[in-house]
C-alpha positions, -999 to +999 in steps of 0.1 A: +397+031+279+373+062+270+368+091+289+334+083+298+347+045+308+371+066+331+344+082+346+327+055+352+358+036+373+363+066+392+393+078+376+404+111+387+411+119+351+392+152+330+396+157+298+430+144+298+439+163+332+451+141+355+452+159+394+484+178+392+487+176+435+513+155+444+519+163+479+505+145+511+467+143+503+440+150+526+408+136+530+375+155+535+336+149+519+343+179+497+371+204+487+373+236+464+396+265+452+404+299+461+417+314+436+427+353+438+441+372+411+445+408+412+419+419+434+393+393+418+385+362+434+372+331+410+335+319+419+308+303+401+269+310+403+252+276+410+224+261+393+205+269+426+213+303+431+241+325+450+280+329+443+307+304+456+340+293+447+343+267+429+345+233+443+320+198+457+321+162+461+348+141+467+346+108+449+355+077+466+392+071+474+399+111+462+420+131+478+403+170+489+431+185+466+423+163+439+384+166+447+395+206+448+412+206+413+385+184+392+358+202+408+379+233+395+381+224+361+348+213+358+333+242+368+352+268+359+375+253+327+402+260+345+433+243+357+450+251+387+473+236+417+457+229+447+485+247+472+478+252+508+446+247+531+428+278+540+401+267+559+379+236+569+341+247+572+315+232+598+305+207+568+339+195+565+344+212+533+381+222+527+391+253+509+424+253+496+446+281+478+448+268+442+471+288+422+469+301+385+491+295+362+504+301+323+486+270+308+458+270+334+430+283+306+406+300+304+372+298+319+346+275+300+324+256+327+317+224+315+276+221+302+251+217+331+279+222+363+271+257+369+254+288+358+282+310+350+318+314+362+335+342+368+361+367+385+345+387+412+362+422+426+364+417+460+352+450+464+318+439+454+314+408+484+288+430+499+269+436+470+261+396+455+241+370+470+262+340+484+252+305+481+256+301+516+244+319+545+276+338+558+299+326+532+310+359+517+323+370+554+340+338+560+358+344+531+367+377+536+386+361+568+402+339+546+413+365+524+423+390+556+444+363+569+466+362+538+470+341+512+506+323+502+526+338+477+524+324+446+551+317+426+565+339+398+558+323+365+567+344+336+534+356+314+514+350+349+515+383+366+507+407+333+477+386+326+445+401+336+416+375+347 
């Protein structure tokens, strides 16, 4: 079966990534990453305008962590593992910690997904235009709430973003 015949079944399968989340799945009409690494969170500009992490649409029968991982890698070129749930906004989006990794990539967005990608110093939150009315503070809670601690990989924590 070709990639594009995938697609077309609604096979959870990029590029040869199948979702790496194998724990109990949720289930939500949309899911994306957080993804935080030193000091510099991972968001994408949209073709509409404003910052946000990267993430959108569930497809039918997807799981949110699944949904969060393709959505991930499509707009981003990364690969990382959906981890823990950080928060579930009014529009029943879900926004899970997705951890980096050594063979996660590097960021190439896929043609058309998004403007640019890129790793934003969370110093500068106040300074950028957010998709989203109010989504820069309400990740700022996220982020003042803590985030899990990843797990040492070696190569991982020398690399900067």
């Amino acid at each position: 079966m070709t990639l594009g015949m995938m697609m077309l079944a609604g096979c959870h399968v990029l590029a040869g990534q199948a979702c790496p989340y194998q724990g109990k799945p949720d289930y939500a009409p949309s899911a994306g990453c957080l993804a935080v690494v030193h000091g510099k969170i991972l968001v994408v500009e949209s073709r509409k305008g404003g910052l946000t992490p990267p993430g959108g649409k569930s497809r039918p029968g997807e799981s949110a962590q699944c949904a969060a991982h393709r959505e991930t890698l499509e707009e981003t070129g990364l690969d990382l593992m959906p981890q823990q749930l950080l928060a579930v906004f009014d529009t029943g989006f879900h926004l899970y910690y997705c951890a980096i990794h050594a063979d996660s990539g590097t960021i190439a967005p896929r043609l058309g997904e998004v403007k640019r990608s890129f790793w934003l110093d969370i110093a500068d939150f106040g300074t950028v235009k957010w998709r989203f009315a109010g989504q820069g503070a309400a990740l700022l809670e996220v982020l003042e709430r803590g985030l899990p601690s990843p797990p040492i990989r070696p190569g991982v924590a020398e690399r900067e973003p």
